[in-house]
Steps between C-alpha positions, in 0.01 A plus 500: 500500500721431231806647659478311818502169265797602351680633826391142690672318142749704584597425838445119430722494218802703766416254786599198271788635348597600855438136626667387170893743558454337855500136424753547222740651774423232703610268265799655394621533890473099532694481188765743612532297861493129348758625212735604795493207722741303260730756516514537869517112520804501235679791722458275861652222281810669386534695836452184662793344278754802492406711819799396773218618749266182446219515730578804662242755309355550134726713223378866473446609178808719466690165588764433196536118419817370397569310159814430553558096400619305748771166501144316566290629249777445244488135566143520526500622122809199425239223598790336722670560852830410414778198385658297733632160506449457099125559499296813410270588830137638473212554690634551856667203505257279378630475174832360362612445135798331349653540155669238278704617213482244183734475278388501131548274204506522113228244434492564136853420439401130677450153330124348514598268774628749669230730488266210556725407813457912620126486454455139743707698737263814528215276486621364824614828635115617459400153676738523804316835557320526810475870563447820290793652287591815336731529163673801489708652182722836568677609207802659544787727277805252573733693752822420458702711704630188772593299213685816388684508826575169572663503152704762523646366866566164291716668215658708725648194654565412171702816410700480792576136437617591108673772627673335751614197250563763276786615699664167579488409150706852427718418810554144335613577189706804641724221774607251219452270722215305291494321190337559178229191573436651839457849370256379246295306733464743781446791166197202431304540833582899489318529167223273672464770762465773284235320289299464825541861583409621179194265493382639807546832427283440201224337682507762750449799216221272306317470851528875594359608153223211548399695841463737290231419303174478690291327259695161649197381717506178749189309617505372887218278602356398840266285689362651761332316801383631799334385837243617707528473914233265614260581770676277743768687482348814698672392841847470307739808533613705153845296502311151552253601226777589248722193547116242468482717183920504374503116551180435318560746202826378502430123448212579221789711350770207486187250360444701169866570432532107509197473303583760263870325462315223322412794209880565488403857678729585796385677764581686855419660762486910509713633813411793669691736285387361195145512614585876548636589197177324308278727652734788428485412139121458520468848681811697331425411122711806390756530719580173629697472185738740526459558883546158609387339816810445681588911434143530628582345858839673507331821487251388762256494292315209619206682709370646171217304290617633176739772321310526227394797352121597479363356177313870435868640583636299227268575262528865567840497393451268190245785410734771553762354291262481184379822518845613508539244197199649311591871588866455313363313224292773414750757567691286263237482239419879493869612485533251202206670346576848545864406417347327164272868436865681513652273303184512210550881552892547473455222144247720365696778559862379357308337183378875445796659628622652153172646404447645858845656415387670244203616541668648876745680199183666322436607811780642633548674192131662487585607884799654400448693137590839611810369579615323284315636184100473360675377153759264645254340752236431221757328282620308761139318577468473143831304501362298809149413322684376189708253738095409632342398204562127524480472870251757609554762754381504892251667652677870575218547799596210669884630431421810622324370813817289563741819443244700751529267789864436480545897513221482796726224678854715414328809673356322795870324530 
């Protein structure tokens, strides 16, 4: 009786944990088919956005989707379209922005009244506003390389001009034909000549070794304004849309530089190419520097978002170059120590260098008694220890470890 009791227990007990492995797989099957559906709606997405065969058929799975980045995305990722007609385009269209450059000015080096008369003109600068603004700072390392060139053309004019006076000065006095007063004056304006070349010359080599030196920084500063198409504007073509928003922009743009006027700030209007070369700078921090905008469009460079390296690239490198740092300094330090272990060794060894020679003579004469006498060899240390007895002897078993390996090193040799 007892054993069918325990054989029913039993097969309860197996039933449940049956019923129990089947729900659980249940479960886990739901969880497996609602954890994929994301996945598969992700994959229609991107097949739907990169497939050329839209609409004609699902991907298989074998499918390979390409990464590659395209002109669009790249502007997608730039937050704007493009620049045209001196405004910054974004949003399909919709969007337009326009930059004015301000000039700065050195308000601590004004009078009260004058910085009194500065703050009653910003005051009504922020009252004339009727839109939003944006104040933009860019600092730049001052490039100098156009004022470089345009000073060089300008003293070689003025070379050629000294030169050229130069030789109808020599022609002058060579003729005879002039006198003394006239020689003197026209020797007057020839000496003013080569002041003015020489003074250019000198500004030209104090302005390349200022380009130099890129701790010279500039601050620009902008206002930028923008406008937004209005939704009455729908029926209106691209080209109607962007002159409503160039004219409007424009005339907000040409209030605040009269307004700002009033703080003794001048003001205009970015062109196109300036507009590009700000967001250059903004987008080419490292390079814009020495690989300048106008080199950038040369080399056709212009359908690119940036040339900057990858910031992990960068640091890559910076970590590459200490570890080579580190790894010679403590080449360095270890050849300076074993170098200072010689040197303790080779001291040690020339401050004891007269007793080490004579206890390597005791030896050499113990080593060699049959030849050259028992009697002789004795006397000889004896004269050697009285020569000791103020400065002590050395240790003849380090001596004759010394004498050992040399005649171990000779052999091997």
């Amino acid at each position: 009786m007892e054993e069918n009791v325990i054989s029913n227990m039993l097969s309860i007990a197996l039933i449940v944990l049956i019923a129990v492995l089947m729900l659980l797989s249940i479960i886990y099957i739901i969880l497996r088919v609602k954890s994929k559906k994301p996945e598969n709606s992700d994959e229609g997405k991107i097949s739907d956005k990169k497939s050329p065969t839209k609409g004609k058929g699902n991907l298989k799975k074998n499918t390979s989707i390409s990464t590659a980045y395209t002109k669009e995305s790249i502007f997608d990722f730039m937050e704007f379209d493009g620049v045209e007609d001196n405004m910054i385009i974004q949003k399909n269209g919709k969007r337009f922005i326009m930059v004015i450059e301000c000039q700065g000015i050195n308000y601590d080096l004004m009078s009260k009244m004058e910085k009194i008369s500065v703050e009653e003109g910003f005051q009504q600068f922020l009252n004339t506003l009727t839109r939003p603004i944006q104040i933009y700072i860019q600092t730049r390392t001052i490039n100098l390389e156009s004022s470089i060139t345009t000073y060089n053309s300008r003293v070689k004019d003025i070379e050629n001009k000294y030169r050229k006076m130069l030789f109808e000065y020599n022609t002058m006095r060579k003729s005879g034909n002039y006198t003394a007063e006239e020689l003197s004056r026209y020797y007057y304006e020839l000496t003013k000549q080569r002041n003015l070349l020489e003074y250019g010359q000198d500004i030209i080599a104090n302005t390349e070794k200022m380009s130099l030196n890129r701790n010279v920084l500039n601050k620009k500063y902008y206002i930028i304004i923008h406008y937004y198409a209005q939704e009455n504007e729908n029926n209106y073509d691209k080209e109607e849309i962007r002159n409503n928003a160039f004219s409007e922009l424009y005339t907000n743009a040409q209030g605040l530089i009269r307004t700002l006027s009033a703080c003794s700030i001048g003001g205009k209007i970015l062109n196109s190419k300036e507009l590009v070369d700000l967001l250059y700078m903004a987008y080419n921090r490292d390079e814009a520097e020495i690989f300048g905008i106008n080199k950038a469009l040369a080399a056709q460079y212009d359908s690119l978002y940036s040339t900057s390296q990858d910031v992990f690239e960068k640091k890559l490198r910076v970590l590459d170059e200490i570890v080579q740092e580190k790894a010679i300094d403590l080449a360095n330090e270890k050849i300076e120590k074993v170098r200072t272990d010689l040197q303790k060794k080779a001291e040690e060894k020339e401050n004891s260098m007269e007793r080490l020679v004579q206890a390597m003579a005791k030896v050499v004469l113990r080593e060699n008694r049959g030849y050259v006498g028992g009697a002789v060899a004795d006397k000889a240390i004896e004269e050697i220890d009285k020569d000791n007895e103020e400065g002590g002897s050395a240790n003849e078993e380090e001596v004759k470890k010394t004498t050992r390996g040399r005649k171990r090193k000779s052999v091997n040799e």
